[in-house]
Backbone as JSON Lines, residues from 0, in Angstrom:
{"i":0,"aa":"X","n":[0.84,-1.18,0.0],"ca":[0.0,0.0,0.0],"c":[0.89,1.24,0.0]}
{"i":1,"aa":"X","n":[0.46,2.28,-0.77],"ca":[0.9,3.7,-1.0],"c":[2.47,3.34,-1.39]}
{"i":2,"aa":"X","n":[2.59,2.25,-2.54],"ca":[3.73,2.17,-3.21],"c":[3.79,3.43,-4.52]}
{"i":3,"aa":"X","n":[2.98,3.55,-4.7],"ca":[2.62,4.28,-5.73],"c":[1.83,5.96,-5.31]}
{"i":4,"aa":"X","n":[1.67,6.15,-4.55],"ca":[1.28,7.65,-3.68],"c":[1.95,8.58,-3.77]}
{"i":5,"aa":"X","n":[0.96,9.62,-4.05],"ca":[1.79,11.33,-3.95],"c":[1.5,11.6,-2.86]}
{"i":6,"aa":"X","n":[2.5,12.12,-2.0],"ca":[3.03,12.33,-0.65],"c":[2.68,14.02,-0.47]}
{"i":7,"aa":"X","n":[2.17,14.85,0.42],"ca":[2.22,15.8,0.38],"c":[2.76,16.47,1.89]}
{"i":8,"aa":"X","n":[3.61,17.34,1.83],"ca":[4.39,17.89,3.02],"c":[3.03,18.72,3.56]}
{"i":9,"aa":"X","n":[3.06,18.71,5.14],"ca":[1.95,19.44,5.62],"c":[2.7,20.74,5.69]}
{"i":10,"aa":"X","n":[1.72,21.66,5.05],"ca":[1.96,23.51,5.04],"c":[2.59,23.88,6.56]}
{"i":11,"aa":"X","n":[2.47,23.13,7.65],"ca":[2.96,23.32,8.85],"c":[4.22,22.7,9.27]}
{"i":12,"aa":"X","n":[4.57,22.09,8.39],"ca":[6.03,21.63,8.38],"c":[7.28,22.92,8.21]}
{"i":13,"aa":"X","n":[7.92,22.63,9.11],"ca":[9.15,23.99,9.47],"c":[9.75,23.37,8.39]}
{"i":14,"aa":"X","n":[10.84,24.71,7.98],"ca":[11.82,24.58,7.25],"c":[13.19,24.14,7.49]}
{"i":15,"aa":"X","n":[13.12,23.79,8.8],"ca":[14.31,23.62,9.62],"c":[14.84,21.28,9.57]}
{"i":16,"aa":"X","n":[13.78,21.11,8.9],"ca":[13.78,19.68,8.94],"c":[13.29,19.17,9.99]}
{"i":17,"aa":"X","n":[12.59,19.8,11.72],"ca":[12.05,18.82,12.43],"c":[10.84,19.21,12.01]}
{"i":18,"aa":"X","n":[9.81,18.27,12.53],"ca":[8.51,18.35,12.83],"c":[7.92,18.26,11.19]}
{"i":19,"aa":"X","n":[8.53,17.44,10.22],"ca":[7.96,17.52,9.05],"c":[6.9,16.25,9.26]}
{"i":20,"aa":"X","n":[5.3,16.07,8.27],"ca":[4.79,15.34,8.27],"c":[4.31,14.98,6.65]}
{"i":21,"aa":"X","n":[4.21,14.13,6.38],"ca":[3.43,13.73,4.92],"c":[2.57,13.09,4.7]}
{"i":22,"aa":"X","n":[1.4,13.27,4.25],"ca":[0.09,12.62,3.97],"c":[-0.27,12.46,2.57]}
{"i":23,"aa":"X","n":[-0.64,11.17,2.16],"ca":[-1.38,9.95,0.82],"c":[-2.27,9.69,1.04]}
{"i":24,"aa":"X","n":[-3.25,9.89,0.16],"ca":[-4.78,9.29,0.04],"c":[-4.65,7.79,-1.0]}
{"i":25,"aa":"X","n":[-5.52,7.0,-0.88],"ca":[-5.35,5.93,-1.59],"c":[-6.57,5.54,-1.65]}
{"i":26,"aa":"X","n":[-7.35,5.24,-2.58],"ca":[-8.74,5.29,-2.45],"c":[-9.79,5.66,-0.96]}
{"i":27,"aa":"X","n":[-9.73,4.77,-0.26],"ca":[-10.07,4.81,1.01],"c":[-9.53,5.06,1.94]}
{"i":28,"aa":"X","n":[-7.95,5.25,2.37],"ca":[-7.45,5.01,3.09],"c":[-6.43,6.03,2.93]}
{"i":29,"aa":"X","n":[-5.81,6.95,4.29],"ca":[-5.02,7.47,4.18],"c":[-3.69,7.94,4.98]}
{"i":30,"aa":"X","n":[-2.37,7.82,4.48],"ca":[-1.16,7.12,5.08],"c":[-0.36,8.53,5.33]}
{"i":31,"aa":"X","n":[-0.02,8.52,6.51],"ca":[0.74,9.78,7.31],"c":[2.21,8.78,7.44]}
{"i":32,"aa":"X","n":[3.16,9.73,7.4],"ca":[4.75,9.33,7.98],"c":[5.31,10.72,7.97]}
{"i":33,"aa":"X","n":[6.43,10.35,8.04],"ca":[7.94,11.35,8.86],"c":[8.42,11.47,7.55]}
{"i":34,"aa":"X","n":[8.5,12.95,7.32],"ca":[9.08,12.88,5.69],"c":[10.6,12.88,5.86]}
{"i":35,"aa":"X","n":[10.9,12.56,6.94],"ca":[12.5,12.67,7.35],"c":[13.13,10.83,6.88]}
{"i":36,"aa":"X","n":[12.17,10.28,7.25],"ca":[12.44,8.79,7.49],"c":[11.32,8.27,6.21]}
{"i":37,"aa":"X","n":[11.55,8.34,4.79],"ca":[10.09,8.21,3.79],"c":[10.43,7.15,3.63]}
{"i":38,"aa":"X","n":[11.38,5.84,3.84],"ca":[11.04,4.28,3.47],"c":[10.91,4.07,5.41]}
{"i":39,"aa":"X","n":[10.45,4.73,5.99],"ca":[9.98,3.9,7.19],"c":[8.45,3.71,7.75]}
{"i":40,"aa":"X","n":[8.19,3.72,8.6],"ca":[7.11,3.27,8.89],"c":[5.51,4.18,8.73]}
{"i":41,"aa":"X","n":[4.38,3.33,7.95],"ca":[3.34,4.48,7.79],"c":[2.49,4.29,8.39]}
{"i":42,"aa":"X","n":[1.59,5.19,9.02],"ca":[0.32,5.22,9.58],"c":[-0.58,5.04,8.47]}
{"i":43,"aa":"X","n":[-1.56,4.17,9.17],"ca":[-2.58,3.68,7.76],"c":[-3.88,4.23,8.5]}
{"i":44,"aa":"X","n":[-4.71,5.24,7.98],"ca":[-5.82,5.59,8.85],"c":[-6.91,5.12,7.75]}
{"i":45,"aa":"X","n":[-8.41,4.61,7.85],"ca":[-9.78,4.72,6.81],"c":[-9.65,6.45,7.04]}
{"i":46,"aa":"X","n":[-10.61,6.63,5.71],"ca":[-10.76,8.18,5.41],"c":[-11.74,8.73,6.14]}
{"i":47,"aa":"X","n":[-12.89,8.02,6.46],"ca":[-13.7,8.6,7.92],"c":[-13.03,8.8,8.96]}
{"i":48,"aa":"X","n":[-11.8,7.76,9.65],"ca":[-11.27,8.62,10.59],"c":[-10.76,9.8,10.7]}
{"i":49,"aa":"X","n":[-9.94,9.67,9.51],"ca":[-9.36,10.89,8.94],"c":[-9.84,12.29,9.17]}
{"i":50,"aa":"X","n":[-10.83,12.24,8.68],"ca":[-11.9,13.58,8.36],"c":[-12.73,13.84,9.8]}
{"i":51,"aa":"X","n":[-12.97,12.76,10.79],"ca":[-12.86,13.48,11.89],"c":[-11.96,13.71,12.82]}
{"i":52,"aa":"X","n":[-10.76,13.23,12.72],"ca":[-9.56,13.41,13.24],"c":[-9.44,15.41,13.09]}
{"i":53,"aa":"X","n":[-9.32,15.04,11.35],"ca":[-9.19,16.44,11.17],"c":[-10.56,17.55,11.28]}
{"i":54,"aa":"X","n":[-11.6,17.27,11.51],"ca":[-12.86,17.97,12.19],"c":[-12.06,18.34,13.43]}
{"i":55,"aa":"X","n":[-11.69,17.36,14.8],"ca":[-11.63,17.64,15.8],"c":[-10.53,18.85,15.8]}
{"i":56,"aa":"X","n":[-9.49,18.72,15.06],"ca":[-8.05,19.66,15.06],"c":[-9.11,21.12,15.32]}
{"i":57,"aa":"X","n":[-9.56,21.04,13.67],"ca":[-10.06,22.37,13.6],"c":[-10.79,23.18,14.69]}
{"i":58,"aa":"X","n":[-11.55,22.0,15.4],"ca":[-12.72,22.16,16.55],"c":[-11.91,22.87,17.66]}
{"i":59,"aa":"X","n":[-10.53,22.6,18.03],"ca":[-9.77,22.85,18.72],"c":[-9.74,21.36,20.31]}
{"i":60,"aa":"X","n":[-10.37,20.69,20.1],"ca":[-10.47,19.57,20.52],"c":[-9.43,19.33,21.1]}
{"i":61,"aa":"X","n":[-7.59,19.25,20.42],"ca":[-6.85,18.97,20.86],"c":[-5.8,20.14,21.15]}
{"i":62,"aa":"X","n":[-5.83,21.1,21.7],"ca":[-5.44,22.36,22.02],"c":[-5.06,22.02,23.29]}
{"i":63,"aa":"X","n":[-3.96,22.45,23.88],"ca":[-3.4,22.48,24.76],"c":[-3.87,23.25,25.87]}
Protein backbone atom coordinates (compact mmCIF):
# COMPACT_ATOMS: atom_id res chain seq x y z
CA UNK A 1 0.00 0.00 0.00
CA UNK A 2 0.90 3.70 -1.00
CA UNK A 3 3.73 2.17 -3.21
CA UNK A 4 2.62 4.28 -5.73
CA UNK A 5 1.28 7.65 -3.68
CA UNK A 6 1.79 11.33 -3.95
CA UNK A 7 3.03 12.33 -0.65
CA UNK A 8 2.22 15.80 0.38
CA UNK A 9 4.39 17.89 3.02
CA UNK A 10 1.95 19.44 5.62
CA UNK A 11 1.96 23.51 5.04
CA UNK A 12 2.96 23.32 8.85
CA UNK A 13 6.03 21.63 8.38
CA UNK A 14 9.15 23.99 9.47
CA UNK A 15 11.82 24.58 7.25
CA UNK A 16 14.31 23.62 9.62
CA UNK A 17 13.78 19.68 8.94
CA UNK A 18 12.05 18.82 12.43
CA UNK A 19 8.51 18.35 12.83
CA UNK A 20 7.96 17.52 9.05
CA UNK A 21 4.79 15.34 8.27
CA UNK A 22 3.43 13.73 4.92
CA UNK A 23 0.09 12.62 3.97
CA UNK A 24 -1.38 9.95 0.82
CA UNK A 25 -4.78 9.29 0.04
CA UNK A 26 -5.35 5.93 -1.59
CA UNK A 27 -8.74 5.29 -2.45
CA UNK A 28 -10.07 4.81 1.01
CA UNK A 29 -7.45 5.01 3.09
CA UNK A 30 -5.02 7.47 4.18
CA UNK A 31 -1.16 7.12 5.08
CA UNK A 32 0.74 9.78 7.31
CA UNK A 33 4.75 9.33 7.98
CA UNK A 34 7.94 11.35 8.86
CA UNK A 35 9.08 12.88 5.69
CA UNK A 36 12.50 12.67 7.35
CA UNK A 37 12.44 8.79 7.49
CA UNK A 38 10.09 8.21 3.79
CA UNK A 39 11.04 4.28 3.47
CA UNK A 40 9.98 3.90 7.19
CA UNK A 41 7.11 3.27 8.89
CA UNK A 42 3.34 4.48 7.79
CA UNK A 43 0.32 5.22 9.58
CA UNK A 44 -2.58 3.68 7.76
CA UNK A 45 -5.82 5.59 8.85
CA UNK A 46 -9.78 4.72 6.81
CA UNK A 47 -10.76 8.18 5.41
CA UNK A 48 -13.70 8.60 7.92
CA UNK A 49 -11.27 8.62 10.59
CA UNK A 50 -9.36 10.89 8.94
CA UNK A 51 -11.90 13.58 8.36
CA UNK A 52 -12.86 13.48 11.89
CA UNK A 53 -9.56 13.41 13.24
CA UNK A 54 -9.19 16.44 11.17
CA UNK A 55 -12.86 17.97 12.19
CA UNK A 56 -11.63 17.64 15.80
CA UNK A 57 -8.05 19.66 15.06
CA UNK A 58 -10.06 22.37 13.60
CA UNK A 59 -12.72 22.16 16.55
CA UNK A 60 -9.77 22.85 18.72
CA UNK A 61 -10.47 19.57 20.52
CA UNK A 62 -6.85 18.97 20.86
CA UNK A 63 -5.44 22.36 22.02
CA UNK A 64 -3.40 22.48 24.76
Amino acid sequence: MFEHAIWKKSSRSDGQGANCVEVAVETDTVGVRDSKDRGGAVLAYAADDWTAFLSGVKAGEFDR
